[in-house]
N, C-alpha and C positions, 0 to 999 in steps of 0.2 A: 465469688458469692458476695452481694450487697450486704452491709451490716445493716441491720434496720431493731427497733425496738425500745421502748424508754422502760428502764429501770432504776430503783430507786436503792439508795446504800448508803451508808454513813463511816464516815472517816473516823477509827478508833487513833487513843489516846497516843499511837506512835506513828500518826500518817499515813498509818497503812489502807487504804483502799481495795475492794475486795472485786473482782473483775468477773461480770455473771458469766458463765462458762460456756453459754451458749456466742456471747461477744470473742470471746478468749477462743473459741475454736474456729470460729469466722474469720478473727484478725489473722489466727497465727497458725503457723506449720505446726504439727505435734512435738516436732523438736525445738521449736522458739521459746524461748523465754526472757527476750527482751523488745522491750516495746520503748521507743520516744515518748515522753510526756512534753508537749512544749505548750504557750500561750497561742490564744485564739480571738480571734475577733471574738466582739459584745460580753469580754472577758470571760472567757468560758476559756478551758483547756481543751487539748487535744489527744488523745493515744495514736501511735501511728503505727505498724510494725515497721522492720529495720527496708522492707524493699519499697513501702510506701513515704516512708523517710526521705529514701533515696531519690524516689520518681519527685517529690514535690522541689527535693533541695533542685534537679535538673529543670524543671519548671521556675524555679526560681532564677536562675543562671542565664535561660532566656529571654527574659526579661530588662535585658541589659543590664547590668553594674554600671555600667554611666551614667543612669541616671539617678538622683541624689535621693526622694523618696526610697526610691528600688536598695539602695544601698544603708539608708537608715532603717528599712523595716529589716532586714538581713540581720544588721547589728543585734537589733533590739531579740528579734527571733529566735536568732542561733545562740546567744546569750542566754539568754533565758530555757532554752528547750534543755532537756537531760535525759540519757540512758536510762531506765530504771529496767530492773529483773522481778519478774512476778516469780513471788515463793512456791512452795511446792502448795501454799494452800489454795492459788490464780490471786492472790494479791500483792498489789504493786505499794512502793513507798513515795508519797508525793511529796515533793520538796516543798521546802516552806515558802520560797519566794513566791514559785506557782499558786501554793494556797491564798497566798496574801492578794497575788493578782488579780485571782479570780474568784476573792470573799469568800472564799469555802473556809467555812469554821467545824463542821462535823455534819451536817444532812446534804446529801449531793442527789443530782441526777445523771445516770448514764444514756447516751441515745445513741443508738449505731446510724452513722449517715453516711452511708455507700462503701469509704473506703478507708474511715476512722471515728474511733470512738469519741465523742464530745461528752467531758466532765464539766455540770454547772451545780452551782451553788443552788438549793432546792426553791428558794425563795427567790432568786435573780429567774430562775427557769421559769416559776409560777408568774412572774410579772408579763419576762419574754410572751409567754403565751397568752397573756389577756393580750400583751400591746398589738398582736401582728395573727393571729386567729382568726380575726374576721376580714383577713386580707387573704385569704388562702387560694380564693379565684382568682382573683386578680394576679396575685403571685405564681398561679400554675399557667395560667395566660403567660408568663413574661418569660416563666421557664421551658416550657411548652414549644410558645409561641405561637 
């Protein structure tokens, strides 16, 4: 099932992040409760569950490791990305690196996009969508084709 849907949540005073449960039952088996949080393009975050973790890390790995790009985004990637376990309330704890990378200070945006959740900073989301909204043809044109 495609995650799809933008929701909006705020990071309390211990990093905690609260995961809408209709995302949380999309992502995850009933019995999961661990999700990757790592960095994302246009500095936003990502949630992954652990089999979609796995399909991108092999996706990655095709890609060659020879090549020097391919092997510095990896670094930086797999560095940065972390385990985190959603409580028994569906909230996760975002590490502070992550927060810092991607300006989340407390008002976020959640959006399910197929086959992972994208966490942005509420004010970086509101800009993204003035800058590239009124590209949406054109950009369904190129996804489309």
């Amino acid at each position: 099932m495609s995650l799809t849907g933008t929701y909006h949540r705020t990071v309390d005073e211990k990093q905690r992040l609260a995961v809408p449960k209709k995302l949380k039952e999309a992502l995850l088996l009933e019995t999961e409760y661990t999700v990757y949080v790592a960095p994302e393009t246009d500095r936003a975050l990502t949630l992954y569950s652990g089999h979609e973790f796995d399909r991108r890390a092999t996706r990655l790995v095709e890609l060659s490791a020879q090549r020097t790009e391919v092997r510095n985004y990896q670094r930086l990637y797999y560095s940065q990305a972390e385990q985190v376990e959603l409580d028994a309330q569906g909230r996760i704890r975002l590490p502070e690196r992550l927060m810092e990378f991607a300006g989340i200070e407390q008002e976020v945006v959640l959006l399910g996009v197929h086959d992972h959740i994208e966490i942005w900073d509420r004010i970086r989301w509101g800009d993204f969508l003035q800058q590239h909204s009124a590209e949406f043809d054109k950009m369904s044109t190129a996804a489309l084709g």
